[in-house]
C-alpha positions in Angstrom: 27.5 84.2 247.8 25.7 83.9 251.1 26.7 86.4 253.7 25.2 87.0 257.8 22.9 89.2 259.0 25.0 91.1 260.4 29.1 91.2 260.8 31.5 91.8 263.9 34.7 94.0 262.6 37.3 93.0 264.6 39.7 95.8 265.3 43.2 95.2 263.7 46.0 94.1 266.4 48.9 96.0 264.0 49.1 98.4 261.6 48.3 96.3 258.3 51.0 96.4 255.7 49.0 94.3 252.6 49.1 94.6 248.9 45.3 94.2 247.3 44.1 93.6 244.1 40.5 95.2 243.6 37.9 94.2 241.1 37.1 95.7 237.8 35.3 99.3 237.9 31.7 99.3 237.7 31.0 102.3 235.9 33.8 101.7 233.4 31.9 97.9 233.1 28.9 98.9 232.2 30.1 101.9 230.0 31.8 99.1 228.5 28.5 96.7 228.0 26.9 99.4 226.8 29.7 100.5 224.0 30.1 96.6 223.0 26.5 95.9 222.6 26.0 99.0 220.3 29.0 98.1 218.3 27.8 94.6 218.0 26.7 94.7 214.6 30.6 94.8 213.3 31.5 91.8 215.3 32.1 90.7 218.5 33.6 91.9 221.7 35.3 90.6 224.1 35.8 92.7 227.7 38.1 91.3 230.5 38.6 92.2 234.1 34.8 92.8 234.4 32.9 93.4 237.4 31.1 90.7 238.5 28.6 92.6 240.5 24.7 93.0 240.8 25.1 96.0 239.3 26.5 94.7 236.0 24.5 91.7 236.0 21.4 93.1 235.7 23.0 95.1 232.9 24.2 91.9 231.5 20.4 90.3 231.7 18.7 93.5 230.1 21.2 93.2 226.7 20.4 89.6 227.0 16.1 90.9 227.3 16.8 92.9 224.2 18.4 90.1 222.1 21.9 90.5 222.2 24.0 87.1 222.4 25.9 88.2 225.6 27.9 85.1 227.3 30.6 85.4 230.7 33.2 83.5 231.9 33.0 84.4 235.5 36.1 82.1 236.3 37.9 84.2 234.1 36.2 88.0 234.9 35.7 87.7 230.9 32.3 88.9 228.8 31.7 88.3 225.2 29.0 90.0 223.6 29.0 88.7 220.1 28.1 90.1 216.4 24.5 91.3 216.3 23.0 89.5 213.3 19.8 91.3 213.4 19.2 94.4 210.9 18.4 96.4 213.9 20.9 98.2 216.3 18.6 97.5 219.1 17.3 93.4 218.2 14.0 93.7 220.4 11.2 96.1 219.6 9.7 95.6 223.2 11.0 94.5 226.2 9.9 95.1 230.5 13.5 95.7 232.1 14.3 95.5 235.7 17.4 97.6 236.7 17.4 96.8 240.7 19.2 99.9 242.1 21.3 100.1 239.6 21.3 103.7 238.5 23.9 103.2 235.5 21.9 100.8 234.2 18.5 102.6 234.0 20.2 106.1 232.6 22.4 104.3 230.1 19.7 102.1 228.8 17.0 104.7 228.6 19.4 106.8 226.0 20.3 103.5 224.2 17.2 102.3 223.6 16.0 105.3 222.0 18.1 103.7 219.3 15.3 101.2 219.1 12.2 100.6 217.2 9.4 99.9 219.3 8.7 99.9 223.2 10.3 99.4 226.1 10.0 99.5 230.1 12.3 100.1 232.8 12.0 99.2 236.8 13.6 99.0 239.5 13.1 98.3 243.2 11.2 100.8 245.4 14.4 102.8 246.4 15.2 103.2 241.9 11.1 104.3 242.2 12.7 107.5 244.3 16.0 108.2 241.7 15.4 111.1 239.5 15.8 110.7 236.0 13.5 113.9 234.6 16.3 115.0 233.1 17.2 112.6 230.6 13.9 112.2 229.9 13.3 115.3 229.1 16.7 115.4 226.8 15.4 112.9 225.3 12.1 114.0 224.3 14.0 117.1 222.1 15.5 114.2 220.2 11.8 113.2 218.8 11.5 110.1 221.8 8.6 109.7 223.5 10.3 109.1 226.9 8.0 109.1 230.0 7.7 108.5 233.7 5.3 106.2 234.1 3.9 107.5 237.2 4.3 111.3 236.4 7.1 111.4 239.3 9.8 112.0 237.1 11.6 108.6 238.4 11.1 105.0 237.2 9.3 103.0 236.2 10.0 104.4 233.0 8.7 103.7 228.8 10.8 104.5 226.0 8.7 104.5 222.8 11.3 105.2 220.1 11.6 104.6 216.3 15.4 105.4 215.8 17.7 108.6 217.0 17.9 111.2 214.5 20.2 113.4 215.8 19.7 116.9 216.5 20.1 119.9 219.2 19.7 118.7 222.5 20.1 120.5 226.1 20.5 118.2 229.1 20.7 118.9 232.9 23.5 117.4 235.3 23.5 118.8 238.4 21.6 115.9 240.0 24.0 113.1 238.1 26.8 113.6 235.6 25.0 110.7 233.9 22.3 111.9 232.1 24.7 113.4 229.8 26.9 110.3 229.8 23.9 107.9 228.9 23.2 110.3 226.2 27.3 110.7 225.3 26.9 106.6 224.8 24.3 107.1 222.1 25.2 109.9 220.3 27.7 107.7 217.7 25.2 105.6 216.7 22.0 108.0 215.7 21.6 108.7 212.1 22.6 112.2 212.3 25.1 114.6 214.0 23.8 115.6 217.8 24.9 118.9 220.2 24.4 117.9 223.3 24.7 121.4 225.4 24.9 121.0 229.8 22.8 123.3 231.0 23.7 124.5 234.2 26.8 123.0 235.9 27.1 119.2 236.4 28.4 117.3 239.0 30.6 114.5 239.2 32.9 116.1 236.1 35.7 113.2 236.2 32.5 110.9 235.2 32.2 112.9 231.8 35.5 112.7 231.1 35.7 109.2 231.8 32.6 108.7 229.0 34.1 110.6 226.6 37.4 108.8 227.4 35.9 105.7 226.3 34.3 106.9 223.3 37.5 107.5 222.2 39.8 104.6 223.2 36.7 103.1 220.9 37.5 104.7 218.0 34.5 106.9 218.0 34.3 110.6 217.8 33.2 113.6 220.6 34.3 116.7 220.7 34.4 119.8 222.7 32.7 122.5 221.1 32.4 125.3 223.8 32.4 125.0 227.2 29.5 122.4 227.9 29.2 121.5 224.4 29.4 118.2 222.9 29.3 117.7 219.1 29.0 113.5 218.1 28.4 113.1 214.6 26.5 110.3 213.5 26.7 106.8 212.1 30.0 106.4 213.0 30.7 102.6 212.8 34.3 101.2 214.4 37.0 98.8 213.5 37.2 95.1 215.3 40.8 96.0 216.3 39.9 99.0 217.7 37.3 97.3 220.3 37.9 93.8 220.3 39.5 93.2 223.1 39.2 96.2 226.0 40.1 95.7 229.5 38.6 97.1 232.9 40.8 98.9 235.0 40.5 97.9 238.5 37.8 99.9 240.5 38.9 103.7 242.4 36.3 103.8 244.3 36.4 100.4 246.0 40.2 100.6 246.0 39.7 104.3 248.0 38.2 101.9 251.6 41.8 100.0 251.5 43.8 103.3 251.2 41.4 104.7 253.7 42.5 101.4 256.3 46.1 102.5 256.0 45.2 106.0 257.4 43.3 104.7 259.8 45.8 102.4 261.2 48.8 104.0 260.3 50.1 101.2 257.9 50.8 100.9 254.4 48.6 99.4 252.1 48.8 98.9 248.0 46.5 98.1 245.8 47.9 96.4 242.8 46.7 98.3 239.0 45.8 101.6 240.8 47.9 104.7 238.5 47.3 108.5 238.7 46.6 108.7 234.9 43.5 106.2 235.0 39.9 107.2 233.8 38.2 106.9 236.9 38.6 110.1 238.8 38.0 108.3 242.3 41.5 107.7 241.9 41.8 111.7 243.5 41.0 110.2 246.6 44.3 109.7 247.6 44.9 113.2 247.0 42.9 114.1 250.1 44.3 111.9 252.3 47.5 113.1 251.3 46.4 116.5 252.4 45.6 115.0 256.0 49.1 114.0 255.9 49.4 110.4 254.9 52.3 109.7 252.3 51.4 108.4 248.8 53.3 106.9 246.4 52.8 105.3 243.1 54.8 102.8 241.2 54.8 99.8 238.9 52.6 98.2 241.0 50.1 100.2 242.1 49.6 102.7 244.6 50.8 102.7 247.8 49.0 104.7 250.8 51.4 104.8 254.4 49.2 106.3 257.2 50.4 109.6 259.2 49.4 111.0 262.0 45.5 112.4 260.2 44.6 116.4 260.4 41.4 117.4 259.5 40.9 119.6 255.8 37.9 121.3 254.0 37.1 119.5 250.7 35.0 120.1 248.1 33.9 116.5 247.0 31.9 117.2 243.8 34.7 115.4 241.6 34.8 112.2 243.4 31.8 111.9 245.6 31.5 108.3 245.6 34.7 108.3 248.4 32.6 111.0 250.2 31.3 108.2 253.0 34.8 106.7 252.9 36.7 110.5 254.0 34.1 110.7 256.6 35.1 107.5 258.5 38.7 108.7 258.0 37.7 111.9 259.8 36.9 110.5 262.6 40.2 109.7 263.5 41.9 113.2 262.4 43.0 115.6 264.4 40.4 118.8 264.0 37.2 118.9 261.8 36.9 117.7 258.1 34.9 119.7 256.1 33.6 118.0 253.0 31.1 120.7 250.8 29.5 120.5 247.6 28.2 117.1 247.3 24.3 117.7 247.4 23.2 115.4 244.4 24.5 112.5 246.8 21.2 112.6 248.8 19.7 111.0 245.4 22.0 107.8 245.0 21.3 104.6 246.7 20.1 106.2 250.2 20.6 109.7 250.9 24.5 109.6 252.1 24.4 112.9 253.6 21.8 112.4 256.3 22.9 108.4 256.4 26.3 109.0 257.4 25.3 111.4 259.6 23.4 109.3 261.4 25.5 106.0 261.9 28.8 108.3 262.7 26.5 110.0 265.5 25.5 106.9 266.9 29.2 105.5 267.2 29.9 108.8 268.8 31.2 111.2 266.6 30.2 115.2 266.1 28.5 115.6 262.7 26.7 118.5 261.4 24.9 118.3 258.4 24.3 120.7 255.3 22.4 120.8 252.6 25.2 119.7 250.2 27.9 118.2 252.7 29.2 117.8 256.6 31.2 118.5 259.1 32.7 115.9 261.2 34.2 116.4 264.4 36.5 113.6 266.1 35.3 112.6 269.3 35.7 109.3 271.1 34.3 106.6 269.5 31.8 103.3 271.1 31.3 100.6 269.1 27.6 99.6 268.0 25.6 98.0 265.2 25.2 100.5 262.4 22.8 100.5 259.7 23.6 100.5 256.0 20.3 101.2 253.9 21.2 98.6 251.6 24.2 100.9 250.4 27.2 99.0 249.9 29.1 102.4 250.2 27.7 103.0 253.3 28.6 99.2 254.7 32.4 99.3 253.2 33.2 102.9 255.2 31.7 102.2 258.2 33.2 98.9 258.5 36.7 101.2 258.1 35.9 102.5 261.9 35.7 98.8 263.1 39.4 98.7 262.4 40.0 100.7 265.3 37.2 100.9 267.6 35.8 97.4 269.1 32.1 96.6 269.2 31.4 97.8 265.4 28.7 95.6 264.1 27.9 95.6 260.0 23.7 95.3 259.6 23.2 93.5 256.4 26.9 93.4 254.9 25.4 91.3 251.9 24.4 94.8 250.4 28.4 94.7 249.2 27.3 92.9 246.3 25.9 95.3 244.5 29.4 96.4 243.2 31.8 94.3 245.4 30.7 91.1 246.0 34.3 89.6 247.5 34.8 92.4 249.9 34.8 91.3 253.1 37.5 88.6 251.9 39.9 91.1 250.6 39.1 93.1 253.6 40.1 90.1 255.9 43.1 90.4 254.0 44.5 93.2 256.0 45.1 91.3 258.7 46.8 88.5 256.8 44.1 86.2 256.6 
C-alpha cells in the first residue's frame, strides 16, 4: 500500500453516525501463529480473520525462516500453517531472524525457540535495538538456555542457543511488559517437563496475561493458577485437531478504541461491528473510560455502539489497557477539566516513548500537558492546527489524527507508519464521513 508523506485531516462537517468493521487483533494474531506453529506436529491449522499487518508478517516470514509450511490467503484474511513433518518441534536448528519493531514477535519467539535444537538470532531495526528484553532472557537462562544480548545491552539483537525446554522453576519479571511472561506462558505446554513460572514483582498490562492464558485454554492446553503470580503448565501436552483447527481472530480493541474515541469527539455515534464486553482483549475497557467522561455506551448483537456527550475530564489509571493511553489523551483535549491518566510508565519502552511523544505533539497543537514519570496530565486549551510528528508509531499517528476531526490545519507526518498493525486505516477512517 503506498501512502503520502504526509496527510491533511479534514475536520468533519457533522457529527459522524457510521458502523465499522475493524481488523483482526494483532496480539491475539500472533498469539495465534505462535500456538498453531507449535501445535503443528498434530496437523494443520487453519486461523481466520487475521491481521494482515507488518507486525504479523514478519511473524509469518520468521515461522517460514524456521521451516514451517505457513501459506495466507490475504483475499480471504485466512492463514494455514500446516502439519510439521519434521521430528523436531522447532524444524530449523539455526536461523538470523528480523523482527522489525515488532515487539511480540521478538519476545514470543525468543521463548519458542528455546524449544529448539541449535542456534538462532533475533533483530530488529534500530528503535527494537532500544526495547528491553533482559527479563526474558534472564527467565530463560533458569530454564538451562543460553539466551543472550548480543551486545550486552540487555535488548536485541539477541541469540538463543537451546537444545530443548526441560521444564523447571522459573521467576520472570513484568513490570516493563506483561509479555515476557506471555512468551514464556506460550512455551510452557510444549517443554518435556512440568514448569512454575512465578511473576516477580507486579506486571503491567494484566488483561494481556489473561488473554495468553485465555488462549491456552480455548486450545485445549493446560495453565493454572497456583498462588497469586504463579503459573503451573505441565508438560508435553499435545492437543486435538478439533480443538484448534479452525480458530478465529476477534476483531482488534485497540484499533477499534480511535473510532469510539471519534464519536466523543464529535458527539456522534459510532459502532464497530464484532466489538462485545466479554472478549479477550482487555482494550475493550476503553469504552469504560469514556463512559466515565460521560459518553453513552451500548452493546448489542452488533457490536458496540459509542454516542458522544458533552466530555468531563477523569483521573485514570491506565496500566490495564495502555495501548488506548495516546487515544484518551486526544479525547482529553476536548473535555471539560483535566484528565489524569497514571500508572502507565513501561509505555516509554514500546515503539517511541508515548509519554514524552504525546506530550510533545498535544503541546505543539496547543494543549496544557504535564508530564510524569508514569503518566500525564492534560489540560484543554484551545487548539491550532499543525503538522505533528509520529515517530513511526502507528498509535501515535491514529490518535492524533482524532484531533483533526475537530480542529483544522492538522497535518499527519508519515501516516504510512499505520501499517504496522492497521494497514487500511485511513480508509475506514474516511469512512466517518461517509466516504
Amino acid at each position: 500500500m503506498n501512502y503520502p508523506k504526509s496527510l491533511a485531516i479534514q475536520p468533519l462537517t457533522s457529527p459522524p453516525v457510521a458502523t465499522v468493521t475493524v481488523p483482526g487483533s494483532k496480539s491475539i494474531t500472533n498469539r495465534a501463529l505462535v500456538l498453531a506453529a507449535l501445535c503443528s506436529r498434530n496437523g494443520p491449522c487453519h486461523l481466520t480473520d487475521v491481521l494482515r499487518s507488518d507486525d504479523t508478517e514478519v511473524m509469518l516470514d520468521c515461522l517460514t525462516k524456521l521451516g514451517f509450511h505457513v501459506s495466507a490467503d490475504w483475499a480471504a484474511n485466512t492463514v494455514t500453517v500446516h502439519e510439521n513433518e519434521s521430528d523436531r518441534i522447532i524444524p530449523a536448528t539455526s536461523a538470523d531472524l528480523f523482527v522489525g519493531n515488532s515487539g511480540t514477535s521478538v519476545r514470543f519467539l525468543a521463548a519458542m525457540l528455546s524449544l529448539g535444537q541449535g542456534e538462532y538470532r533475533l533483530d530488529g531495526v534500530p528503535r527494537m535495538r532500544e526495547r528491553p528484553i533482559q527479563d526474558l532472557l534472564d527467565a530463560l537462562r533458569q530454564l538451562g538456555v543460553t539466551a543472550e544480548s548480543e551486545n550486552g545491552t540487555g535488548c536485541p539483537p539477541i541469540r538463543i542457543r537451546a537444545n530443548g525446554l526441560g521444564g523447571g522453576h522459573v521467576s520472570v519479571r513484568a513490570d516493563k511488559s506483561s509479555q515476557f511472561l506471555s512468551a514464556l506462558l506460550l512455551a510452557a505446554p510444549f517443554a518435556s517437563g512440568d514448569t512454575t513460572i512465578r511473576i516477580e514483582g507486579g506486571a503491567v498490562s494484566e488483561p494481556y496475561i489473561s488473554m495468553t492464558v485465555g488462549m491456552l485454554e480455548q486450545w485445549g492446553l493446560t495453565v493454572s493458577t497456583t498462588a497469586p503470580g504463579t503459573f503451573h503448565v505441565p508438560g508435553n501436552q499435545r492437543v486435538t485437531l478439533d480443538t484448534y483447527i479452525d480458530y478465529p481472530i476477534e476483531p482488534d480493541a485497540s484499533s477499534a478504541s480511535y473510532f469510539f474515541a471519534a464519536a466523543a469527539i464529535t458527539g456522534g455515534a459510532v459502532t464497530v461491528r464484532g466489538m462485545k464486553r466479554d472478549m479477550l482483549q482487555g482494550d475493550v475497557m476503553f469504552v469504560d473510560c469514556l463512559q466515565a467522561m460521560g459518553c453513552e455506551v451500548t452493546e448489542s448483537d452488533d457490536g458496540i455502539t459509542v454516542v458522544g456527550k458533552p466530555l468531563k475530564g477523569i483521573d485514570e489509571d491506565m496500566n490495564f489497557i495502555s495501548d488506548t493511553v495516546m487515544t484518551l489523551a486526544a479525547v482529553a483535549c476536548f473535555a471539560e477539566g483535566p484528565t489524569t491518566i497514571r500508572n502507565v510508565g513501561h509505555i516509554r519502552h514500546k515503539e517511541t516513548d508515548r509519554i514524552a511523544a504525546v506530550a510533545t505533539e498535544l503541546r505543539k497543537l496547543g494543549a496544557e500537558v504535564e508530564e510524569f514519570p508514569d503518566g500525564l496530565k492534560i489540560t484543554p486549551k484551545p487548539l491550532t492546527g499543525c503538522a505533528v510528528d509520529t515517530y513511526d508509531d502507528h498509535r501515535m499517528a491514529m490518535s492524533l489524527a482524532l484531533v483533526g476531526l475537530k480542529v483544522p490545519g492538522v497535518v499527519i507526518n508519515d501516516p504510512g507508519c499505520v501499517a504496522k498493525t492497521y494497514p487500511g486505516f485511513w480508509d475506514d477512517f474516511a469512512r466517518l464521513r461517509g466516504a
